[in-house]
N, C-alpha and C positions, 0 to 999 in steps of 0.2 A: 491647118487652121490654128492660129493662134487662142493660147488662152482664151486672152481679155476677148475675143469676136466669141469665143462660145461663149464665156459669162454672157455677152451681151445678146446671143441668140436665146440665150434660156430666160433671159430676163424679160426680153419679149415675149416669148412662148408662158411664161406667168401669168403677164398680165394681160395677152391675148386671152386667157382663160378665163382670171377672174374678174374681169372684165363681162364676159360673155356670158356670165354664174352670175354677175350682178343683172345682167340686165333681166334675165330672165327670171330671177327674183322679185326683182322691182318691177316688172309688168303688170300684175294681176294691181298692183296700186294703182300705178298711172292708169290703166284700165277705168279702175272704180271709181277714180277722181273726173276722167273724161267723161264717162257713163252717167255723171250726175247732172250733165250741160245736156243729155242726151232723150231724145224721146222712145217710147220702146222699141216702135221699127228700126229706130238706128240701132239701139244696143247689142239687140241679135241678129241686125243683117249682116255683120262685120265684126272684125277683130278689132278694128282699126281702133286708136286711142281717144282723138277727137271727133268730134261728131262733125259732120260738113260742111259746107261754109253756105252759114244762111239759115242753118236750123240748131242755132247755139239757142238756150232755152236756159234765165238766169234764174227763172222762178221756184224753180226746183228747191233751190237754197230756204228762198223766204217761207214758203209753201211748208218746207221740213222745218221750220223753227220751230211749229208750232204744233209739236211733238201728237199730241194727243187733242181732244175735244177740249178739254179743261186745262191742260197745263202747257207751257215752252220747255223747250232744250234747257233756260236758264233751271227753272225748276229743277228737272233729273241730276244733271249739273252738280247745284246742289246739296241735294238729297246723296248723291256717288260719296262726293266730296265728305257729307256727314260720319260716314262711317271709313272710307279709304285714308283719311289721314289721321286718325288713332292707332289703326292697321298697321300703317307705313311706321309711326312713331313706336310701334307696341313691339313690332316686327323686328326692328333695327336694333333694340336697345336689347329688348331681352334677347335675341340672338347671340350676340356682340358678347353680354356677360357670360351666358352659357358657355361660349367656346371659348373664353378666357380661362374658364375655371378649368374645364376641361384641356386645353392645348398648353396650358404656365404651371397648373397647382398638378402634385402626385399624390394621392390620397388612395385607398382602399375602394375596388372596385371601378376602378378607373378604365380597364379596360374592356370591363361588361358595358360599362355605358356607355362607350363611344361605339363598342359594336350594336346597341340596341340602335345609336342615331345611324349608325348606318344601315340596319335591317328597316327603320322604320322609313327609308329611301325607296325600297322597293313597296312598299304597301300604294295604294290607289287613296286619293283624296276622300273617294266614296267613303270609305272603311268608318272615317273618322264621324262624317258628318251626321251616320244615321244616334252614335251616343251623344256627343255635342246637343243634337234637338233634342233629343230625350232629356239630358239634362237639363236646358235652359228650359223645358220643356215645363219643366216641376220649380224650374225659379223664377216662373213668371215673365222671361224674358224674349221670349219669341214676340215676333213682329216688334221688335226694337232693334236702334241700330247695333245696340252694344253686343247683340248677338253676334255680330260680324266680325267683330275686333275681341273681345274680352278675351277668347283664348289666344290671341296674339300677343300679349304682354308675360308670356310663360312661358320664351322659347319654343315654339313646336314645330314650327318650320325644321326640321332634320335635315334639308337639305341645304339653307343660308348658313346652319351651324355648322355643319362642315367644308362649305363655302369660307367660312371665316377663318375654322381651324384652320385650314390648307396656305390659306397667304397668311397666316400668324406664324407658321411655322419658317417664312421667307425674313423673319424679322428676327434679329441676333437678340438672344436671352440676356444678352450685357447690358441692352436699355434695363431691363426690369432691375437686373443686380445694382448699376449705376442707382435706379431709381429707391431703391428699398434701402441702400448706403447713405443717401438724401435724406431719409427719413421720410417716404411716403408707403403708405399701406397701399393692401391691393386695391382698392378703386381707385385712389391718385395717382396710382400707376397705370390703369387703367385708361381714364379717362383724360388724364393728365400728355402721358408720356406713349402710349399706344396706339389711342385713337387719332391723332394726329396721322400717325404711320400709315392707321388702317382707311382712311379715305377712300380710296378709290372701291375697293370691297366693301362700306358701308355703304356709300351710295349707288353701288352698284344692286345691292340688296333691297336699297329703298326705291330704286326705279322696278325694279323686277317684280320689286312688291307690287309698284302703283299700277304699273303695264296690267298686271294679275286680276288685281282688284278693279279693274275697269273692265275689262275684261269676262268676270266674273258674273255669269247668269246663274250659276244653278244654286248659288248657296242663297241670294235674295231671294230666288223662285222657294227657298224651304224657308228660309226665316222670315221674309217679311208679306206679310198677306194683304195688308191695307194697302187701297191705293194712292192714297196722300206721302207713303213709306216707299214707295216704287222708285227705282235709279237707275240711272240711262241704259243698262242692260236691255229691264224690263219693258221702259219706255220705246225702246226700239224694237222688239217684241209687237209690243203693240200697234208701233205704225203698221206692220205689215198686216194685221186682222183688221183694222178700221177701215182701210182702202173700199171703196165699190168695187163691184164684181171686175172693173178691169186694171190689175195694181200700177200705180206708177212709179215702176221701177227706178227712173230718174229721181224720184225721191226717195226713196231708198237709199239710193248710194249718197243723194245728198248728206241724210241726214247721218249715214255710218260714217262721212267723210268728216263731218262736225263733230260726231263722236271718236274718232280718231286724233280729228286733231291735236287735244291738248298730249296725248302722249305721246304722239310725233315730235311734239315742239319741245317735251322734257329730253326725252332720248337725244336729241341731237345736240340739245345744251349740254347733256352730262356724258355725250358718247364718246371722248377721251378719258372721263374715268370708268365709265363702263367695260370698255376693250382692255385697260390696265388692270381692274380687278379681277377679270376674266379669266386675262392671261397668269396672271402672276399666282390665283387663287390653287393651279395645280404644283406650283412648286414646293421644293423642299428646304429645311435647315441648312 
């Protein structure tokens, strides 16, 4: 057997794999997406994706716009939106300068700190959240949005920080030399001459954020108590307790599929620099 016929036996055998990895992945979606045209009998009589021909059920959809007794999807929407993109913006920027300073400048104690960002990798999200309330607790700022975001603008994500340092490290120290011989300081070099580089690893930090932050039930379930304050989290929470005694499940999946969407639709816009910051974020100098 020649070479080139094994290359090309393995290259099948690849992608007969991850082929097979995706679909199996991607089921329990196309599942939920089907599940949402579906009435309960079909959901659990079957695996099957779509529901039968004859018993396609579009109501589901309009039925879950309208989220709760008082409010729509647009409302949760948003209310998400109020606090996730201060988050996304808080997240990005302070991350970015942290691991600038940290991965460009040598200062005294340089390497406690970056071992403290990496020990605070392994801690549990819990840990953080019972001081944070206590804090905002005493500054008046529970049941606000800014509860959700204010500690995002001070680096604390430990884990984007070293996301950043890791592909900064894939970037030759001669930009900054070049750039400091120019005559720029460190944020014009920064912002200037870096951040252009760092793309795909920014936005990769600001989708992971947004995914996160959508995502996120349990820090609204502590900070925000009103329910004019409620976001699609909570709101979908809800559909499933206001149901009469027998749930309809096809809304359900409706309305998770509504709340999915927008960050289906960002992922696949930015999913070439996402797999590039991904990949690149483990290399080295």
């Amino acid at each position: 057997m020649t070479y080139a016929k094994k290359e090309k036996i393995n290259a099948v055998i690849r992608y007969a794999i991850l082929i097979g990895v995706g679909i199996i992945l991607i089921y329990p979606l196309l599942w939920m997406i089907g599940s949402s045209f579906k009435e309960n009998q079909h959901i659990f009589g079957n695996l099957a994706i779509l529901p039968p021909r004859g018993y396609w059920n579009f109501d589901h959809f309009r039925n879950a716009w309208q989220l709760s007794h008082r409010n729509t999807m647009m409302f949760y929407y948003m209310n998400t939106l109020r606090f996730l993109i201060p988050r996304v913006v808080g997240t990005v920027i302070s991350c970015t300068v942290v691991a600038f300073a940290i991965g460009r400048f040598s200062f005294p104690g340089k390497k406690i700190v970056f071992t403290i960002v990496l020990v605070t990798l392994l801690m549990p999200e819990l840990a953080f959240r019972i001081p944070i309330f206590m804090l905002y607790n005493r500054l008046g700022l529970v049941n606000t949005f800014a509860s959700l975001y204010i500690h995002d603008f001070f680096g604390v994500n430990s884990f984007f920080v070293f996301m950043i340092i890791q592909f900064m490290r894939t970037v030759p120290r001669e930009l900054d030399e070049a750039a400091v011989i120019d005559g720029c300081g460190p944020l014009r070099t920064l912002f200037y001459i870096l951040v252009p580089v760092l793309r795909p690893i920014i936005i990769t930090v600001g989708l992971l954020t947004f995914m996160w932050g959508m995502n996120d039930f349990q820090g609204p379930l502590i900070f925000l108590r009103s329910p004019e304050n409620h976001v699609l989290a909570q709101g979908l929470r809800n559909l499933i307790q206001v149901y009469e005694e027998v749930p309809q499940f096809g809304r359900t999946f409706a309305a998770a599929f509504m709340g999915l969407a927008p960050t289906l639709a960002i992922f696949f816009a930015c999913s070439r620099y996402f797999v590039e910051g991904v990949t690149q974020s483990g290399g080295k100098e």
